[in-house]
C-alpha positions in Angstrom: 5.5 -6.4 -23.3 3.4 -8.9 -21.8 0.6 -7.9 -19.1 2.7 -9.4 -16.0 5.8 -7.4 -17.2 4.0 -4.4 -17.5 1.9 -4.5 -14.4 5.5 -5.2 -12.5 6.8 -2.5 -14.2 3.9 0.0 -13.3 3.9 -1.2 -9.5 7.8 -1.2 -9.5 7.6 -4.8 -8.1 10.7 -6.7 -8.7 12.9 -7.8 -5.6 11.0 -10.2 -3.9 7.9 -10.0 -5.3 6.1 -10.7 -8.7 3.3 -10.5 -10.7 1.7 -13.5 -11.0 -1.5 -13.0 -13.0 -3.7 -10.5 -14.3 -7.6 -11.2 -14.8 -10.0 -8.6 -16.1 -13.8 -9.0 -14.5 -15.7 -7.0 -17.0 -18.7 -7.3 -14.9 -16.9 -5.4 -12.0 -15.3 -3.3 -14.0 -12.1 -4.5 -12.3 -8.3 -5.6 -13.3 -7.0 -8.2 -10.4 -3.2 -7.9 -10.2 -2.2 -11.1 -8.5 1.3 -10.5 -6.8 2.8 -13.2 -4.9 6.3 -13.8 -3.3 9.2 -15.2 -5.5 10.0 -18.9 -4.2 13.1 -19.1 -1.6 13.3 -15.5 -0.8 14.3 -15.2 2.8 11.9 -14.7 5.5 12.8 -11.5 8.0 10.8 -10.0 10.6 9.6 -6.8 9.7 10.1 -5.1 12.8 13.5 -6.3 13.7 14.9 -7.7 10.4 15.9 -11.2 12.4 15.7 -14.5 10.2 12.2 -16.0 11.1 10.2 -19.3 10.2 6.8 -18.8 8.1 3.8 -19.3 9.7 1.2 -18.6 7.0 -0.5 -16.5 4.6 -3.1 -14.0 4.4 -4.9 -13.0 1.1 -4.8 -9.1 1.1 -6.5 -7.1 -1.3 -5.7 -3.4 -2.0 -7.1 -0.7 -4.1 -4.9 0.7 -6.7 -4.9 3.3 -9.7 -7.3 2.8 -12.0 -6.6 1.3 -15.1 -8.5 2.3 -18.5 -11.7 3.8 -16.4 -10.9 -0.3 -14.6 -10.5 -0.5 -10.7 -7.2 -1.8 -10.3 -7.3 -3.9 -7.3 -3.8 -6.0 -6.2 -4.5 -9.0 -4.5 -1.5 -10.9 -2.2 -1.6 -14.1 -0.3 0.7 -12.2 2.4 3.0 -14.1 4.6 2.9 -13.8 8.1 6.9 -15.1 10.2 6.9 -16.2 13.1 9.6 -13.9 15.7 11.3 -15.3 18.4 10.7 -11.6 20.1 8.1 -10.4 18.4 5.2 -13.0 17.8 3.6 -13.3 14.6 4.0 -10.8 12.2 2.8 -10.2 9.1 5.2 -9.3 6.3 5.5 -5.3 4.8 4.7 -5.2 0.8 6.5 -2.5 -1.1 2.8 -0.9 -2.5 1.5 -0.2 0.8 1.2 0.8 4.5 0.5 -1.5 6.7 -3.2 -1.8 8.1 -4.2 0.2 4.4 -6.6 -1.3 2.1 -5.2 1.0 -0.9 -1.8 1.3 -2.4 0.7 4.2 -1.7 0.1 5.4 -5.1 -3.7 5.6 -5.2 -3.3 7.2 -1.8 -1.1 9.6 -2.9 -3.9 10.5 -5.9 -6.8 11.0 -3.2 -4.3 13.5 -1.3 -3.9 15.3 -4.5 -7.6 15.2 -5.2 -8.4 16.7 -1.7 -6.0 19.2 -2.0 -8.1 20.5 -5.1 -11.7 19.5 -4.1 -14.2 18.7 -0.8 -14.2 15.2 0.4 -17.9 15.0 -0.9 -16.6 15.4 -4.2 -13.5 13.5 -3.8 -15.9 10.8 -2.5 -18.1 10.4 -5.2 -15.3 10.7 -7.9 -13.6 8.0 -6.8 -16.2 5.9 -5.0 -14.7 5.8 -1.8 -16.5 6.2 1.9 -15.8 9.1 3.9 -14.2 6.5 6.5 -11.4 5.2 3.6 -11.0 8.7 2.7 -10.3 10.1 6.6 -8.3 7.3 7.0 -6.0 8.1 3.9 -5.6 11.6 5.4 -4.7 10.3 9.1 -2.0 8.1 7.2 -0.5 11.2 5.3 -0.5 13.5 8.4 1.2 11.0 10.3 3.5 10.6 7.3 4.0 14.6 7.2 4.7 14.7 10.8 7.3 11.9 11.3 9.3 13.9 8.2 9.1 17.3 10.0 12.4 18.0 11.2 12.4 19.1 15.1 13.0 22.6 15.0 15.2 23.8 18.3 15.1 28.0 18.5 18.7 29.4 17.7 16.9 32.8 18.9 14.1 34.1 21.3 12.5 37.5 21.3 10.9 38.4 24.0 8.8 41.7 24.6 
């Protein structure tokens, strides 16, 4: 298995996206994943799903699971549609949240992490501020609360 199949496999990229490249900066002590958008793959508004015209691309870069003691960093020239009713918008990618700098995976590590240790530790383990870290958790509450089911009382005791 080559390094673009393997990287595709690991970031379970393979609708409309692929791996393009995969460079290893030794003095970084990085792995660049380059993903980019398979050619003629329709362009949809990600709010309202309509058919919309390109208007142009963004280079992204997102933090990832480490590979081999390597930062893993995934880097995206993102498009951005144009909407008749919604303006310019920039296009979802599978691996992350929109506004995030990190990947739903690695942010699904750093919740596990803080389950288990203090953010201090959590901070210096995986070299992350206490900003990127606070973020992560605001994410995963929101996340936590839009899954929570409303809950209407079938019963009410009162004294």
């Amino acid at each position: 298995m080559k390094d673009k199949e393997l990287y595709a496999q690991i970031l379970g990229i393979h609708k409309s996206w692929r791996v393009a490249d995969v460079e290893l900066k030794e003095p970084t002590g990085e792995v660049e994943v380059f993903v980019e958008r398979k050619p003629g793959v329709q362009q949809t508004c990600p709010i309202c799903g309509d058919a919309s015209s390109g208007y142009d691309k963004r280079r992204r870069r997102w933090r990832h699971l480490d590979t081999c003691e390597y930062k893993t960093i995934l880097v995206a020239d993102v498009p951005r549609v144009q909407c008749k009713k919604h303006g310019v918008v920039m296009v979802k990618v599978p691996w992350a949240e929109p506004g995030s700098r990190f990947s739903v995976l690695f942010e699904a590590l750093v919740i596990n992490w803080l389950k288990e240790a203090s953010t201090q530790a959590v901070s210096r383990q995986l070299e992350l501020s206490w900003n990127a870290i606070d973020g992560i958790m605001q994410r995963a509450v929101k996340r936590g609360m839009a899954r929570r089911a409303s809950l209407d009382p079938k019963h009410i005791g009162v004294d």
